[in-house]
One Martini backbone bead per residue (centre of mass of N, CA, C, O) as a GRO file, in nm:
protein
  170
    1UNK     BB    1   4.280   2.847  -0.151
    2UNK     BB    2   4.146   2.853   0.111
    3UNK     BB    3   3.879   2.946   0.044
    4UNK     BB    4   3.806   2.673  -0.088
    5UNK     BB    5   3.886   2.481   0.139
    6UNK     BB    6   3.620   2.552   0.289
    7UNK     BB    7   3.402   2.565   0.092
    8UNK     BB    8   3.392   2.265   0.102
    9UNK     BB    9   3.414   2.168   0.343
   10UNK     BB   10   3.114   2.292   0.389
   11UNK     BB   11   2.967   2.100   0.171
   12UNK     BB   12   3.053   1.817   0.302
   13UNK     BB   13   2.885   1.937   0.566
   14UNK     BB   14   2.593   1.921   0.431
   15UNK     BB   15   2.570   1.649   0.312
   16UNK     BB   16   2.590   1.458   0.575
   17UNK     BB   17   2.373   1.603   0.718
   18UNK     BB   18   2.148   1.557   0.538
   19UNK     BB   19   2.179   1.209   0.624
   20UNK     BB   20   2.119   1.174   0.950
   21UNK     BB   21   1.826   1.035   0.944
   22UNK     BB   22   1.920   0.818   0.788
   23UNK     BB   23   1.758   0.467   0.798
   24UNK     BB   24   1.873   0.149   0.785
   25UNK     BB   25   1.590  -0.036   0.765
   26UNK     BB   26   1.373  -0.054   0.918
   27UNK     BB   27   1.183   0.206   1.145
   28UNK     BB   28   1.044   0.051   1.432
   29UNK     BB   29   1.296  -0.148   1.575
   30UNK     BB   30   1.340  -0.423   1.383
   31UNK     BB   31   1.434  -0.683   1.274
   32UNK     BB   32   1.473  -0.825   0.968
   33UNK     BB   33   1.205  -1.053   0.982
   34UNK     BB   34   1.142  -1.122   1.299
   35UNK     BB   35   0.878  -1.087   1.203
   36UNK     BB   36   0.558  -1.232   1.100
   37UNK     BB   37   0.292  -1.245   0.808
   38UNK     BB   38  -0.063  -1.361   0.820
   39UNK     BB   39  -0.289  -1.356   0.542
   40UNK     BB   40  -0.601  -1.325   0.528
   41UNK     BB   41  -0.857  -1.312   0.303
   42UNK     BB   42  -1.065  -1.126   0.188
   43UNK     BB   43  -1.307  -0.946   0.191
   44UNK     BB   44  -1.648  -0.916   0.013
   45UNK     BB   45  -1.884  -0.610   0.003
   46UNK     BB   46  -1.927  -0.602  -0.299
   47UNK     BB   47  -2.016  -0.636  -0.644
   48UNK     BB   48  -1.742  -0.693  -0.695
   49UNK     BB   49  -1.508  -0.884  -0.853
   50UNK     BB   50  -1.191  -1.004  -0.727
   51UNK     BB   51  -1.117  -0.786  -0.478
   52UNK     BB   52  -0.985  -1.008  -0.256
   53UNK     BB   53  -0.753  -1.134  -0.442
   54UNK     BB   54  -0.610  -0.891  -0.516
   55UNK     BB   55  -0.557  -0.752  -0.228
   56UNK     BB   56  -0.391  -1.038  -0.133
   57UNK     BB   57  -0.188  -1.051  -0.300
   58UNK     BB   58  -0.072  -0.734  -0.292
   59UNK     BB   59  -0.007  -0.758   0.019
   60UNK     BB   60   0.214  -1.007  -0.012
   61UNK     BB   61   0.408  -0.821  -0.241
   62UNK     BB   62   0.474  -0.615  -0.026
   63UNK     BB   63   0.583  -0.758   0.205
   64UNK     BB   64   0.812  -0.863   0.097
   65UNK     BB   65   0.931  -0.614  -0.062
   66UNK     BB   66   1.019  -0.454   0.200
   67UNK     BB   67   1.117  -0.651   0.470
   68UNK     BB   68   1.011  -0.638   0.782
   69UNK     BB   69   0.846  -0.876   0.721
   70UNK     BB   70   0.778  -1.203   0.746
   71UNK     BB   71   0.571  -1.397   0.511
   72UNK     BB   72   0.369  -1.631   0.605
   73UNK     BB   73   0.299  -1.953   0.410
   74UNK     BB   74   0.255  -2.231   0.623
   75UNK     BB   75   0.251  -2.081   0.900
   76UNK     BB   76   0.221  -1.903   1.133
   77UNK     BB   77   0.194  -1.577   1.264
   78UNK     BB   78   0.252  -1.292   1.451
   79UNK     BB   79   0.072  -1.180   1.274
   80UNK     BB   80  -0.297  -1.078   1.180
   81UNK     BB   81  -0.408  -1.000   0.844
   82UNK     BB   82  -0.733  -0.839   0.807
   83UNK     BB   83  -1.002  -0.784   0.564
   84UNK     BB   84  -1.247  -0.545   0.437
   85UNK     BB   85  -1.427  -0.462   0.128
   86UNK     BB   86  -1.670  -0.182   0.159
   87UNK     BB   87  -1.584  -0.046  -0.130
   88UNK     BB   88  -1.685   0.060  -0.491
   89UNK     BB   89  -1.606   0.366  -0.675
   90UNK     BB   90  -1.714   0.498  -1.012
   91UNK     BB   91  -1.581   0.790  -1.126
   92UNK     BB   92  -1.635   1.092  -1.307
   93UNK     BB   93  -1.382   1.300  -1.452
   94UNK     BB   94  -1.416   1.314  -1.746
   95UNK     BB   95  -1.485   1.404  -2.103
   96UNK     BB   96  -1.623   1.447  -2.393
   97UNK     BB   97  -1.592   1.738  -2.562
   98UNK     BB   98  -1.851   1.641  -2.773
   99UNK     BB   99  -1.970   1.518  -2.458
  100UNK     BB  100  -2.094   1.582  -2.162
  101UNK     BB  101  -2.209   1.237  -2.093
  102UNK     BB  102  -1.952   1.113  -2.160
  103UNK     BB  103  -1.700   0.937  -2.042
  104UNK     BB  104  -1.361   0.903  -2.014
  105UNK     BB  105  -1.269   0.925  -1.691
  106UNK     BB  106  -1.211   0.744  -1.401
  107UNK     BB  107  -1.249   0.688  -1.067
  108UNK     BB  108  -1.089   0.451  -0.880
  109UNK     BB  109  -1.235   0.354  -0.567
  110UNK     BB  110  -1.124   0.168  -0.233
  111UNK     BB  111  -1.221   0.044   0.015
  112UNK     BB  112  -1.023  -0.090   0.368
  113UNK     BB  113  -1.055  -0.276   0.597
  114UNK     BB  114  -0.810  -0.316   0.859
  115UNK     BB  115  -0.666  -0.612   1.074
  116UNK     BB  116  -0.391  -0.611   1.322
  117UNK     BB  117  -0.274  -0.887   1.511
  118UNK     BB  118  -0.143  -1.081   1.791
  119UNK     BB  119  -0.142  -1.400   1.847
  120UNK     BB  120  -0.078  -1.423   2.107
  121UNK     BB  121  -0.260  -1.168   2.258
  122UNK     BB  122  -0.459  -0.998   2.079
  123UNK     BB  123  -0.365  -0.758   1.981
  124UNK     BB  124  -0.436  -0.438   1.821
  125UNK     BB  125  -0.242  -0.253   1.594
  126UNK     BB  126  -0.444  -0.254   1.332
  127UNK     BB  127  -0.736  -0.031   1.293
  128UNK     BB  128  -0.795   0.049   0.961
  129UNK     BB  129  -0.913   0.288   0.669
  130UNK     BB  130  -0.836   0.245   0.326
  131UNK     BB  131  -0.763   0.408   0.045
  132UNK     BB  132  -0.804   0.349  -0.335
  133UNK     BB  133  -0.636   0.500  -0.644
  134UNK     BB  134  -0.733   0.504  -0.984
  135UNK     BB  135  -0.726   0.557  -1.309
  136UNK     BB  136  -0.925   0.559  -1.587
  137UNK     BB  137  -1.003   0.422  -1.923
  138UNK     BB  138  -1.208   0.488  -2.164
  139UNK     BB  139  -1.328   0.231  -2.393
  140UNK     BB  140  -1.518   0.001  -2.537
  141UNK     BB  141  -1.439  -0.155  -2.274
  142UNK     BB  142  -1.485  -0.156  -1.960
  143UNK     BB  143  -1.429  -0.410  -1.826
  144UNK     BB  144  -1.131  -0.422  -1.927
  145UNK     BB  145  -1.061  -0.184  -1.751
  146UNK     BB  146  -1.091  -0.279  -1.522
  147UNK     BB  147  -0.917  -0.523  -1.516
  148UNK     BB  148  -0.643  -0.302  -1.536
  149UNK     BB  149  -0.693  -0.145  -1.280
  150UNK     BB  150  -0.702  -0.337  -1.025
  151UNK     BB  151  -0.381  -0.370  -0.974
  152UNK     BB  152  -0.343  -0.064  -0.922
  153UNK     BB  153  -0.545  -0.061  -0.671
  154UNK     BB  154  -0.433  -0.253  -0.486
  155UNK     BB  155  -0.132  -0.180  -0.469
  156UNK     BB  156  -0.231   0.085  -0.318
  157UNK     BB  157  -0.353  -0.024  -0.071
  158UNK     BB  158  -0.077  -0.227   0.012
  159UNK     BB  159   0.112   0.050   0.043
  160UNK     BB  160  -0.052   0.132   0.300
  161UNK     BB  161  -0.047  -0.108   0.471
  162UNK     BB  162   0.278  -0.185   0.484
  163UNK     BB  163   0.334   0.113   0.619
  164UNK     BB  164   0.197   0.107   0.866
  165UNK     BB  165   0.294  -0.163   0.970
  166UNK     BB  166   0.635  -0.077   0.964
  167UNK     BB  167   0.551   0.192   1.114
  168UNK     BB  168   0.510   0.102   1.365
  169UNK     BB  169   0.515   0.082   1.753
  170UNK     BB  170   0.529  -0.188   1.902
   0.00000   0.00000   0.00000
């Protein structure tokens, strides 16, 4: 009996200590939601349509979604987050196996220089290069395809900018 109410209590000391490191809410130092984040829309120097509003968009719905930032949508943010998309580029993945010449799928994938500023100071917090990827499935029609990957590029790149940002050390 001694001998297992040991064993629990190890275990119950191993469980606990597992989570020692995990912090709740931010993981900056600031309390959530205490600085605004003003998002400029994206520039696009790519022949692709429609790639700075789907990142411009994708980018404040992750900063939402996480909260460590509250988004300024009506007035000015403490700090001022802008960005220019300078690729775009769609690679041949796999082929068709009767056709070697035939892509089946693509890799798409989207760079963004992104610049954030503190609005007071003009201080540069974040000028960093992101990359986003994510596989297309070629159909009868590539634009319909292209159009269903868009969003799921852009998301992939605001989640990278986004923990950046949460996690900056300003």
């Amino acid at each position: 009996m001694r001998v297992l109410r040991c064993i629990w209590v190890g275990c119950v000391g191993v469980a606990l200590s597992g989570c020692a490191g995990y912090k709740v809410g931010p993981t900056n130092g600031l309390s959530a939601g205490e600085k605004s984040v003003q998002i400029v829309p994206f520039s696009n120097q790519t022949l692709e349509p429609r790639l700075g509003d789907a990142l411009t968009g994708a980018l404040r719905k992750e900063v939402q979604r996480d909260g460590t930032y509250k988004l300024a949508t009506h007035d000015v943010g403490d700090i001022v987050v802008s960005g220019t998309i300078m690729q775009y580029n769609r690679s041949a993945q796999s082929f068709v196996a009767t056709d070697v010449i035939t892509p089946r799928d693509y890799r798409v994938s989207l760079i963004a220089q992104v610049t954030a500023r503190e609005r007071a100071t003009g201080k540069v917090i974040l000028n960093k290069s992101f990359t986003g990827n994510t596989l297309l499935r070629v159909t009868t029609d590539l634009t319909s395809g292209d159009r269903q990957a868009l969003p799921l590029l852009a998301t992939d790149v605001a989640r990278q900018v986004t923990t950046s940002l949460a996690d900056g050390t300003w």
